[in-house]
C-alpha positions as CSV (number, residue, x, y, z in Angstrom):
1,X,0.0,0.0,0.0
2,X,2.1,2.6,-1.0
3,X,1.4,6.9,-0.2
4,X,0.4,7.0,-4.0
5,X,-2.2,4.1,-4.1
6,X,-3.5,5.5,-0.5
7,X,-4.4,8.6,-2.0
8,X,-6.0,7.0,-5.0
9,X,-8.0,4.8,-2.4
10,X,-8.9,8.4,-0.6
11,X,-9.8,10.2,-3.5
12,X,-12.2,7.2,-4.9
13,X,-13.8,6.9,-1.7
14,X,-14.6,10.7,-1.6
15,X,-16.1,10.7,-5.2
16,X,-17.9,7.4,-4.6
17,X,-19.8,8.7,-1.7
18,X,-20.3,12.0,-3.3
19,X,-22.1,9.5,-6.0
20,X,-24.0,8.3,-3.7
21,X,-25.9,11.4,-2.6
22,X,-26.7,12.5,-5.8
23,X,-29.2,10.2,-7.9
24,X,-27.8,9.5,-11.7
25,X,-24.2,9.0,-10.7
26,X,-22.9,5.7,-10.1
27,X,-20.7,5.2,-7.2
28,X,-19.1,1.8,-9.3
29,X,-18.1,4.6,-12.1
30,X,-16.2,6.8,-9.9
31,X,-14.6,4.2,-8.1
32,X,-13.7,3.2,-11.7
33,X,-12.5,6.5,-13.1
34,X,-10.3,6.7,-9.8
35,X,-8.9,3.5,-10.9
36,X,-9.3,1.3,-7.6
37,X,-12.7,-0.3,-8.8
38,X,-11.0,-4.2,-9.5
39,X,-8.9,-3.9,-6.0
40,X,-12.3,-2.8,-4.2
41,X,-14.1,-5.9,-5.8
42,X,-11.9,-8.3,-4.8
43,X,-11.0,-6.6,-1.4
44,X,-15.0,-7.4,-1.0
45,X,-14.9,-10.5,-2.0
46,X,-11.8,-11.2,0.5
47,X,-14.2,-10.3,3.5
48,X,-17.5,-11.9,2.3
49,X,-15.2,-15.0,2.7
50,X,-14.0,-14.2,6.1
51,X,-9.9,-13.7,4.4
52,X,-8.7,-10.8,6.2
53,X,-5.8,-9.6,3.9
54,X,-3.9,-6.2,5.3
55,X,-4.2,-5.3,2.1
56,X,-7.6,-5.8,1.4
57,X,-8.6,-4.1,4.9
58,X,-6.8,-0.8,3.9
59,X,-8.4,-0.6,0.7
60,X,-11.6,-0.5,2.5
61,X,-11.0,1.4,4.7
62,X,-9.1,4.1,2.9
63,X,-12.5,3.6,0.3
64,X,-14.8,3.4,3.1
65,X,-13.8,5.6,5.5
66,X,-13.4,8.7,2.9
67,X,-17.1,7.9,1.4
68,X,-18.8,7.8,5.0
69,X,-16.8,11.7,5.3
70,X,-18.6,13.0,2.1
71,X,-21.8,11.0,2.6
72,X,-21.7,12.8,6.1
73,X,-20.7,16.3,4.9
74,X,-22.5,16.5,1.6
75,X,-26.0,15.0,2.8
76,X,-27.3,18.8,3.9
77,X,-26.5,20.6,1.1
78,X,-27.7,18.2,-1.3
79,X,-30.9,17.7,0.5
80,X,-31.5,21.3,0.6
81,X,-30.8,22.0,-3.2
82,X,-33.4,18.9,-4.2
83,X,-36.1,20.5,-1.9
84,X,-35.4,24.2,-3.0
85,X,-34.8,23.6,-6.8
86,X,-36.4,19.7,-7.6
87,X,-36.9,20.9,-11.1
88,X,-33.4,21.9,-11.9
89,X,-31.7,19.3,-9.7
90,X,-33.9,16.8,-11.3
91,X,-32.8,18.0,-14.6
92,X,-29.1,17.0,-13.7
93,X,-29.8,14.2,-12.2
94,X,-31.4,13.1,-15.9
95,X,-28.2,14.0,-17.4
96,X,-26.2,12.2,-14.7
97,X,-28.0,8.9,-15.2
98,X,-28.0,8.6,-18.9
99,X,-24.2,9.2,-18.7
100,X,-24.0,6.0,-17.5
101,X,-25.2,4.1,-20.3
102,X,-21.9,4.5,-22.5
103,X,-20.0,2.5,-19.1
104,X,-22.6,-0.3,-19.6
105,X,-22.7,-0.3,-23.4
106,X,-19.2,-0.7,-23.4
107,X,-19.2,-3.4,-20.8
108,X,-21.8,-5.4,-23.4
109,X,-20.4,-4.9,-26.9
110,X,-21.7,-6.8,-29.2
111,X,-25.1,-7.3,-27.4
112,X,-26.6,-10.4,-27.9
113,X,-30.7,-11.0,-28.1
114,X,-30.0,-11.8,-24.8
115,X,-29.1,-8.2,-23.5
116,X,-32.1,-6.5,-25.6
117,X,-34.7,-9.2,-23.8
118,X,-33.1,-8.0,-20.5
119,X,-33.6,-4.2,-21.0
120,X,-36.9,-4.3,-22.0
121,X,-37.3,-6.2,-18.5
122,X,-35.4,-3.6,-16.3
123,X,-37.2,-0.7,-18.8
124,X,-40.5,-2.4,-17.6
125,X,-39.6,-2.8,-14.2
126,X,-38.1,0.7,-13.6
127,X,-41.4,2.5,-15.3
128,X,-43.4,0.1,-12.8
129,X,-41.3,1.5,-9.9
130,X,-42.0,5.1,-11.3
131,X,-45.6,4.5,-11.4
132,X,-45.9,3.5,-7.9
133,X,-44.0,6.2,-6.8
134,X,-46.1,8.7,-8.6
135,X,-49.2,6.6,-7.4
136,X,-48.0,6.8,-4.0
137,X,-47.4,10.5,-3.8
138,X,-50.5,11.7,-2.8
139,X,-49.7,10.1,0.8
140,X,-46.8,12.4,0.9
141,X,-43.6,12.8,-1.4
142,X,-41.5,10.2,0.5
143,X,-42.2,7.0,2.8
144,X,-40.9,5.6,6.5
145,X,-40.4,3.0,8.4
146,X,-37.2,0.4,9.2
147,X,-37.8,-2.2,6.6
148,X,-38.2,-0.2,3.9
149,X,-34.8,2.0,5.0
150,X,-33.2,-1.3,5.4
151,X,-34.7,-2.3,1.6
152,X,-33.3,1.0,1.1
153,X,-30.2,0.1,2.3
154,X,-29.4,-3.3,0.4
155,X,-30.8,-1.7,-3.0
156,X,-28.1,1.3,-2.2
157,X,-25.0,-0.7,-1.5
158,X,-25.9,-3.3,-4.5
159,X,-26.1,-0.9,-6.9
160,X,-22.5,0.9,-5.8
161,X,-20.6,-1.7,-6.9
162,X,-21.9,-2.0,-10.5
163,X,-20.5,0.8,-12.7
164,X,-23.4,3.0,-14.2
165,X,-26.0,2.2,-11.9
166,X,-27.0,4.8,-9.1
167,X,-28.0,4.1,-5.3
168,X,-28.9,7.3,-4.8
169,X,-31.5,6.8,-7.2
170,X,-32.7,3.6,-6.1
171,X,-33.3,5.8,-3.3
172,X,-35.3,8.7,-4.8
173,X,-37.1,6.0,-6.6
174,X,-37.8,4.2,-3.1
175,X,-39.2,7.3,-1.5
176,X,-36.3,7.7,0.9
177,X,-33.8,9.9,-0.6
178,X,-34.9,12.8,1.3
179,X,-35.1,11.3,4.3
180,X,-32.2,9.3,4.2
181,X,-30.4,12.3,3.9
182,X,-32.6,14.4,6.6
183,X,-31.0,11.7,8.9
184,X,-27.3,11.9,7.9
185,X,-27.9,15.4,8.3
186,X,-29.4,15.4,11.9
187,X,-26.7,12.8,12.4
188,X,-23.7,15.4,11.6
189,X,-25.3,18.0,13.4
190,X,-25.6,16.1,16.8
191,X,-21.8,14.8,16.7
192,X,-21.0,18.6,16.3
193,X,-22.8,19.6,19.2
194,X,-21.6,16.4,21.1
195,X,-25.5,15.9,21.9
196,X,-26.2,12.0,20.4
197,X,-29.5,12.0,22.2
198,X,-31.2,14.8,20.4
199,X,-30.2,12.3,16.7
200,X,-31.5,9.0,18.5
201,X,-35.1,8.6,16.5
202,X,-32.9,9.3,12.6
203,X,-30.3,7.2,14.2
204,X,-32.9,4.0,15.0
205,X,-35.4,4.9,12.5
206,X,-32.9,5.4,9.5
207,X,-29.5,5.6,10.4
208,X,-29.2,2.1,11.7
209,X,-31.5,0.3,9.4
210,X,-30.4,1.6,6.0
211,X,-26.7,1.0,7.7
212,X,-27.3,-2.7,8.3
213,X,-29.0,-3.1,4.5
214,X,-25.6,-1.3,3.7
215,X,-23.9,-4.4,4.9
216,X,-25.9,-6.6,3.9
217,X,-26.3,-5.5,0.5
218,X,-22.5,-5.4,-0.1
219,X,-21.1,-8.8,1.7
220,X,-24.1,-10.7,-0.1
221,X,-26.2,-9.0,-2.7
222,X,-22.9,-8.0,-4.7
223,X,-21.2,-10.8,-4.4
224,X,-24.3,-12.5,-6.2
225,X,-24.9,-9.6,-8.7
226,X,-21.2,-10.2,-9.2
227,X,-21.6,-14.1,-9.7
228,X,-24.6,-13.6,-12.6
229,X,-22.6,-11.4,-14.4
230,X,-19.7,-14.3,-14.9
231,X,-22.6,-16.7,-15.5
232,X,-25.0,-14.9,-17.5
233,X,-23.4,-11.5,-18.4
234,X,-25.4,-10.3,-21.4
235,X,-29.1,-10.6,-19.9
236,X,-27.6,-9.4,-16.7
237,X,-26.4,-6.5,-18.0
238,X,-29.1,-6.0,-20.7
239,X,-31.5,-5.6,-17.5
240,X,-29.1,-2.9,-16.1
241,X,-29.0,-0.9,-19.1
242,X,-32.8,-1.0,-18.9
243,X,-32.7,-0.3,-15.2
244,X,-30.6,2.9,-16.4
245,X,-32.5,4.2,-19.0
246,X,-35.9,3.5,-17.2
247,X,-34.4,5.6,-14.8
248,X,-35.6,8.6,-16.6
249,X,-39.6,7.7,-15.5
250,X,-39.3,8.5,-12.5
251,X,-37.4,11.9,-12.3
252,X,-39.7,14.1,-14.6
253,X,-38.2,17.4,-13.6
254,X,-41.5,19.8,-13.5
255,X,-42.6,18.7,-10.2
256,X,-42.8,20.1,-6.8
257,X,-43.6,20.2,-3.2
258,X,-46.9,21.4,-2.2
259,X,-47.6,22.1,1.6
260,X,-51.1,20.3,2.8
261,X,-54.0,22.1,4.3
262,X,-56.1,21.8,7.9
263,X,-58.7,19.3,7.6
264,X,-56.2,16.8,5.0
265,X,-55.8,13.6,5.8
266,X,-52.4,13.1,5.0
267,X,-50.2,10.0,6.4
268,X,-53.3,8.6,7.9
269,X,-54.1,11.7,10.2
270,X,-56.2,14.3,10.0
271,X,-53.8,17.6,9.9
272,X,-53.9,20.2,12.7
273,X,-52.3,23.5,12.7
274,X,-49.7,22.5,15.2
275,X,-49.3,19.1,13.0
276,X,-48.6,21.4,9.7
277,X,-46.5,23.9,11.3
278,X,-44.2,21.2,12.6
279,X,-44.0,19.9,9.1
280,X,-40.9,20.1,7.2
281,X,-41.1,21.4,3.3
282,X,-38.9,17.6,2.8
283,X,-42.2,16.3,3.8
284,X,-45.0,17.9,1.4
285,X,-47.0,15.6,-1.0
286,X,-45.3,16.1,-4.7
287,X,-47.3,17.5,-7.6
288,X,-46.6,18.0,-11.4
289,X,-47.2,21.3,-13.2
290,X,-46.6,22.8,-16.9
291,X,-43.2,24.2,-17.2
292,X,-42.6,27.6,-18.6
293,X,-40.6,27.7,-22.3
294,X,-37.5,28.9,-20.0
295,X,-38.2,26.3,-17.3
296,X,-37.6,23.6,-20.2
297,X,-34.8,25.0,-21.9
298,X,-32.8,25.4,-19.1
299,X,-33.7,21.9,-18.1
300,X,-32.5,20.6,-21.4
301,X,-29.4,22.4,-20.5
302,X,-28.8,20.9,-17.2
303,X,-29.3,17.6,-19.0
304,X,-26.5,17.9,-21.6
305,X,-24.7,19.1,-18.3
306,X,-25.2,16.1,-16.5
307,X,-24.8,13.8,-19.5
308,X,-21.1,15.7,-20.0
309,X,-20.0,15.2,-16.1
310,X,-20.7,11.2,-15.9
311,X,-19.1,10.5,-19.6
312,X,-16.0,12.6,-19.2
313,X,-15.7,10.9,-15.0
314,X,-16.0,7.6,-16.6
315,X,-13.7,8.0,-19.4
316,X,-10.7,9.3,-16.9
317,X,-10.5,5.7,-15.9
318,X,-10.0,5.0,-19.7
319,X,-11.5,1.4,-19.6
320,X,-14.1,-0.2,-18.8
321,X,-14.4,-3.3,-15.4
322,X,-14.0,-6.0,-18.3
323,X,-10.7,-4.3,-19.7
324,X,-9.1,-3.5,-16.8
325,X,-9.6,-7.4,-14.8
């Protein structure tokens, strides 16, 4: 482990938990642009078998411990520009997750029938996610509760260690992004004023269950996602790409928060005045409206934007997880 290789470990860790706060970016891609992807998949591998190389360990930990500092630094900001500009964040985020598809396309040249049957499945399954989430919405713009954080969780940590696909979207797309970051947030904020106790209902209501799917998902669910991809690559990735592109459905930019009013029923009470005063603009019920010709044009621009960042991160790398193992 030499001082250069430390800082390459560093530096991937930062930009893969920076990934994982924003929806579109995959955490997999930065780790490969930073060039410590193949080490980090078979340090994982190492520990999901219980062999506890020195080598392995400080690759994780260098990775791990630098993404848990942006993950804990960045989850305020972030949380506060999706609530205070959805449409414009959303926009990116667009742009962010299609610039994944050239890392997957490259990982499945030539597709096979194979890989277009599988897309149209993850297409078909990501629009069904984005219906339910749009179905859902009228209950409020995001959803609680330890299961589905831990859900959360697994879904998150799978999909950082495939190259192209995003957690943080998986998140959004879960109705837990928000929240999820509300917590990390409250969680910062409480270490700094060495108060724990005021953080202890994000801490067992979100921090610890989405932490625990966190393990979960990477000691078991990659290892697995990793095995189909030796055995049955080109379906396995053709549902990925889908996956990716489906993506789109369910971050429509033109949408925003909208506070409720007495007398709603909204979470399965009636609201008070005390209830909606103590109710945080991350919590309002989503609604779509018709852009402005301004609104859409800048959109498109923040979309060519986003498309540019994930291309030009992946390409630093300058190959893909099949050329480099």
């Amino acid at each position: 482990m030499s001082p250069k290789w430390g800082l390459r470990c560093v530096l991937g860790g930062v930009l893969m938990g920076l990934a994982n706060l924003v929806p579109g970016i995959s955490g997999g891609t930065m780790l490969l642009a930073a060039g410590v992807y193949p080490r980090f998949i078979e340090a994982l591998a190492d520990l999901s078998s219980l062999r506890f190389r020195r080598g392995a360990l400080a690759v994780l930990g260098l990775v791990g411990g630098a993404a848990a500092v942006a993950i804990l630094v960045g989850a305020g900001p972030v949380k506060e520009a999706v609530v205070e500009h959805r449409w414009a964040m959303y926009s990116l985020f667009i742009g962010l997750t299609l610039g994944g598809v050239p890392v997957l396309w490259d990982m499945a040249r030539p597709p096979t029938g194979r890989f277009w049957v599988g897309a149209v499945v993850g297409l078909i399954a990501m629009a069904a996610l984005a219906w339910l989430q749009v179905a859902g919405s009228g209950e409020g713009g995001h959803r609680e509760g330890a299961l589905l954080m831990f859900v959360a969780g697994v879904a998150g940590a799978s999909a950082m260690i495939l190259p192209g696909v995003s957690g943080g979207y998986l998140l959004l797309v879960l109705g837990v992004y928000v929240p999820v970051l509300s917590a990390i947030d409250a969680l910062k904020e409480a270490v700094k004023a060495n108060a724990l106790e005021s953080a202890s209902d994000p801490i067992l209501n979100v921090v610890l269950p989405v932490g625990i799917g966190v393990a979960v998902g990477v000691l078991v669910i990659s290892n697995f996602v990793k095995l189909v991809l030796q055995r049955y690559e080109q379906p396995t990735l053709g549902v990925l790409m889908g996956l990716l592109v489906g993506a789109v459905f369910g971050l429509w930019p033109f949408q925003e928060g909208v506070a409720p009013e007495v007398g709603e029923v909204f979470k399965g009470e009636v609201l008070t005045v005390e209830r909606l005063a103590e109710l945080a603009p991350d919590k309002y019920p989503t609604v779509f409206y018709a852009p402005s010709f301004s609104e859409v044009m800048t959109a498109l621009g923040l979309v060519g934007l986003g498309y540019l960042l994930t291309t030009l991160v992946a390409r630093i790398g300058g190959a893909t997880p099949r050329q480099r193992n």
